[in-house]
C-alpha positions in Angstrom: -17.2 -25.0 24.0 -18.9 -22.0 22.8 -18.3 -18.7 22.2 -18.6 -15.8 20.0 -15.1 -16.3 18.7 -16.6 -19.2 16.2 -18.2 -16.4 14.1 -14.6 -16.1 12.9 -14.1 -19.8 11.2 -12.7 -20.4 8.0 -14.6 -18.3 4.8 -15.8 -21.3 2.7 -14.7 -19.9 -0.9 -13.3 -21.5 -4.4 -11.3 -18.0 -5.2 -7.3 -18.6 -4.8 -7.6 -15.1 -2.8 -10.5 -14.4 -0.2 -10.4 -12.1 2.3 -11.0 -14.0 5.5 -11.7 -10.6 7.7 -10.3 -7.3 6.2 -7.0 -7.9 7.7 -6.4 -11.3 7.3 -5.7 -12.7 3.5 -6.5 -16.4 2.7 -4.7 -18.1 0.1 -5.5 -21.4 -1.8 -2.3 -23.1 -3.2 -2.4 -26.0 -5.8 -1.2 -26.6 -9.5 2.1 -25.2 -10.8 1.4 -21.2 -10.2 2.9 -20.5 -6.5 2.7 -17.1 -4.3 5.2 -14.6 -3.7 4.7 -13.5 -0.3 6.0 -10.3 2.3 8.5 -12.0 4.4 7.3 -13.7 7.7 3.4 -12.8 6.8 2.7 -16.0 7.0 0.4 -16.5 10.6 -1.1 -20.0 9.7 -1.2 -22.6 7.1 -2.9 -26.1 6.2 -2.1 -28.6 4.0 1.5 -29.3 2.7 2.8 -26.2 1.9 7.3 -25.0 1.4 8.4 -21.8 2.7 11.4 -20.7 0.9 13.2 -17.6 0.1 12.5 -16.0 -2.9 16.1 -15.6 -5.1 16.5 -11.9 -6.5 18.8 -11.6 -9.4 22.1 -9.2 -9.0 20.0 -6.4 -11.2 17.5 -6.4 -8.1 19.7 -6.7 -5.5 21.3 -3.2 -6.8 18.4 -1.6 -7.3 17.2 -2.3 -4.1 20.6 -1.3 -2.1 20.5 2.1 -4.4 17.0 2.9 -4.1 15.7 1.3 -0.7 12.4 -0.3 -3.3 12.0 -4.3 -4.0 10.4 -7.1 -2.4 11.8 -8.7 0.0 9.8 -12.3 -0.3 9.5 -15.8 0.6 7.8 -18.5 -1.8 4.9 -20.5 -0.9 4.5 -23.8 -3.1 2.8 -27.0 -2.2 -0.8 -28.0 -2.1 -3.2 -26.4 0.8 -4.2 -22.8 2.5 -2.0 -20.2 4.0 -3.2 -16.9 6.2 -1.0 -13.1 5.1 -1.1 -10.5 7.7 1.1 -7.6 8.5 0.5 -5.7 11.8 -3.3 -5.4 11.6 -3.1 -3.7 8.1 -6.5 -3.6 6.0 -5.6 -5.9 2.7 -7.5 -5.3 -0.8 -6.8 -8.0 -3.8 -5.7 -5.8 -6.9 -6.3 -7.7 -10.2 -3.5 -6.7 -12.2 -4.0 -6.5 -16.3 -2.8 -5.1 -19.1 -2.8 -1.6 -17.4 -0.3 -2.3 -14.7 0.2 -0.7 -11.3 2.9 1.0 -10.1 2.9 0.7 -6.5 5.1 1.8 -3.1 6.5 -1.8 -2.1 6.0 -1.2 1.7 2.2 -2.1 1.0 2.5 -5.6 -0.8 1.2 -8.1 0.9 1.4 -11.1 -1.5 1.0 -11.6 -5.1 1.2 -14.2 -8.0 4.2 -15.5 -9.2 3.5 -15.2 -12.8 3.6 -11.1 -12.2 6.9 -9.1 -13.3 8.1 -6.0 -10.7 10.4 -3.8 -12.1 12.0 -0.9 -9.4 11.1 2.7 -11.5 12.1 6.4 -10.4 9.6 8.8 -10.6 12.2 11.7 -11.6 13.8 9.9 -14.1 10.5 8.6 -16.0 9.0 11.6 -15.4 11.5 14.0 -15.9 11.0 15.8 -12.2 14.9 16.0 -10.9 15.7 15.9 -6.9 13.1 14.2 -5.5 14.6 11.0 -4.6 11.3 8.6 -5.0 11.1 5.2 -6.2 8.5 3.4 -7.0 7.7 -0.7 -8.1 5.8 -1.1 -11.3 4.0 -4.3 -11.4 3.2 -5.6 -14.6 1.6 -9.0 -16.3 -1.6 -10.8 -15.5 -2.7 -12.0 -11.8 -3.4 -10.7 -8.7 -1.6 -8.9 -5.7 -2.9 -7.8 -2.3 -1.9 -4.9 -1.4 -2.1 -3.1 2.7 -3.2 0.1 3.9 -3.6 1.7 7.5 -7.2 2.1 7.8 -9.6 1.7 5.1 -8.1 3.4 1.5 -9.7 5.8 -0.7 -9.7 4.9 -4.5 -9.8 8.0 -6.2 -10.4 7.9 -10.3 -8.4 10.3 -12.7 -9.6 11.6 -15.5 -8.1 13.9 -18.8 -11.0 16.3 -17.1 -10.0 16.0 -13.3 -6.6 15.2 -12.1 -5.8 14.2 -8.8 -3.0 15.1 -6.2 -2.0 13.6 -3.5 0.1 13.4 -0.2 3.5 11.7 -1.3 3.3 10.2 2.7 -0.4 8.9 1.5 -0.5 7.5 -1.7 -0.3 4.0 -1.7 -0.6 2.8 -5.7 -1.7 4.2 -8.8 -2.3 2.9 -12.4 0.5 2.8 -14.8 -0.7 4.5 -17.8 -1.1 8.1 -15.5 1.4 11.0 -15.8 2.7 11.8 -12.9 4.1 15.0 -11.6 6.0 15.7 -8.0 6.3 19.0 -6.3 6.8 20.8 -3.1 4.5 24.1 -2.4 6.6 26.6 -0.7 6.2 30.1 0.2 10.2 30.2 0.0 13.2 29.1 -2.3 14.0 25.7 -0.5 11.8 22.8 -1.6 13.7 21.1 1.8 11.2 23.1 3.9 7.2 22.7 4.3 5.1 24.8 2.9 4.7 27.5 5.2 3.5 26.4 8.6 0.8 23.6 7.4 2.6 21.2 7.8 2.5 20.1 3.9 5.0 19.1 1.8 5.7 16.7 -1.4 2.7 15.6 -3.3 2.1 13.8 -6.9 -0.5 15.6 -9.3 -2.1 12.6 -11.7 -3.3 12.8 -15.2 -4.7 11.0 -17.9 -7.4 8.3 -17.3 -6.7 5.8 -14.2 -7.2 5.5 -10.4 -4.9 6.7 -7.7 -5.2 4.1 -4.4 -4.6 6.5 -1.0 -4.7 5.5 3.0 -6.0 7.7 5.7 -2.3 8.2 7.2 0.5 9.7 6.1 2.8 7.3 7.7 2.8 3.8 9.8 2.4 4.0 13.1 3.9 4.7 15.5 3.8 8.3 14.0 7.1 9.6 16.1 9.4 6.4 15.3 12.6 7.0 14.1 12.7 6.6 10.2 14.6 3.5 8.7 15.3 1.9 12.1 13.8 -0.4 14.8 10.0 -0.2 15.1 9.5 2.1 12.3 10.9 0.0 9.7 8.4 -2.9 10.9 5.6 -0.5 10.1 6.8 -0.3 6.1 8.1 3.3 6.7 11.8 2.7 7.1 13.5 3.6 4.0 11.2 2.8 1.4 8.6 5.7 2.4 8.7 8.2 0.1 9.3 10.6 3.7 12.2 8.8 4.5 13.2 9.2 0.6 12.7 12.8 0.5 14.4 13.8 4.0 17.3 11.3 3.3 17.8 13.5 0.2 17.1 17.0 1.9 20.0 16.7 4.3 22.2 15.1 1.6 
């Protein structure tokens, strides 16, 4: 049999993570460290590998029913080679030091389980009131793989040049920054966009670091219905910081 299709065999590769094709993740399991993985990423595996699902202590389960932010993940343990995908999403391996990354939860992929997450709210840490966005800070040593629709811009901050961003677009930022949220209106509601550009929240960064950010505001399908159905396949759903930010406008 032949055919252009055997272009696309397996990458040969020592790494633990290897990008077999930028949407496809390849993961080498062995020894004691296992992977935390998105729930039902898993599109093919070799060797003896367990699926099982990953327990969240009581602290996480409230934080995730209050906030709509956590991982909702399945262990992967055993001795062979498992394939992460999520709807055609571009995938980037993140190596995670003493820095950390804070991150929107809808774009993790997989990562190590030696890393800690931690569910954090960007008013309360940063003192900005109302705005109704959560965030997951991921701290420790090891890797995570993180998703984007379409190919991501990786923007560096500096005490010289701060960055803002779309809050729809940003995917994951360093730690260490200082973040501020705001809404540019030409009237006194913050609920409205600014004007008639069709702009609304967005996060100004400072200090030294790097600001990850996708070329879409949100998932497709762009019309869905937030938190519901299709929409919340796509990692829009409630944990979007759109979904956030409406939920609280009509509150």
């Amino acid at each position: 049999m032949q055919s252009p299709l055997f272009n696309h065999a397996e990458q040969q590769s020592q790494d633990r993570y290897v990008i077999q094709n930028p949407q496809l993740l390849r993961v080498t399991l062995g020894g004691s460290d296992d992977i935390l993985a998105r729930k039902g990423a898993m599109v093919a595996y070799q060797g003896l590998v367990d699926f099982d699902g990953e327990y969240q202590t009581p602290n996480q389960r409230r934080a995730h029913a209050r906030t709509g932010e956590g991982l909702d993940l399945m262990r992967c343990s055993g001795q062979g080679t498992v394939y992460f995908a999520n709807l055609a999403q571009y995938i980037h391996v993140v190596d995670v030091e003493q820095e950390g990354l804070t991150v929107d939860s809808s774009y993790v992929l997989a990562l190590d389980s030696t890393l800690h997450t931690e569910v954090i709210a960007v008013d309360s840490q940063y003192g900005i009131s109302g705005t109704g966005k959560y965030q997951l800070n991921i701290s420790g040593r090891g890797k995570v793989a993180l998703m984007t629709s379409g190919q991501p811009l990786m923007m560096q901050v500096t005490p010289e040049k701060y960055v803002s961003v779309d809050a729809d677009a940003i995917v994951a930022w360093s730690t260490g920054l200082r973040v501020q949220m705001q809404a540019q209106t030409v009237n006194s509601s913050v609920m409205r966009r600014r004007g008639n550009t069709g702009e609304g929240w967005e996060l100004s960064f400072l200090g030294q670091g790097y600001a990850l950010v996708q070329p879409s505001e949100v998932m497709p399908p762009q019309n869905a219905a937030l938190g519901q159905g299709v929409a919340a396949q796509f990692g829009v759903g409630q944990h979007g910081s759109r979904a956030q930010n409406q939920n609280n406008a009509w509150n």
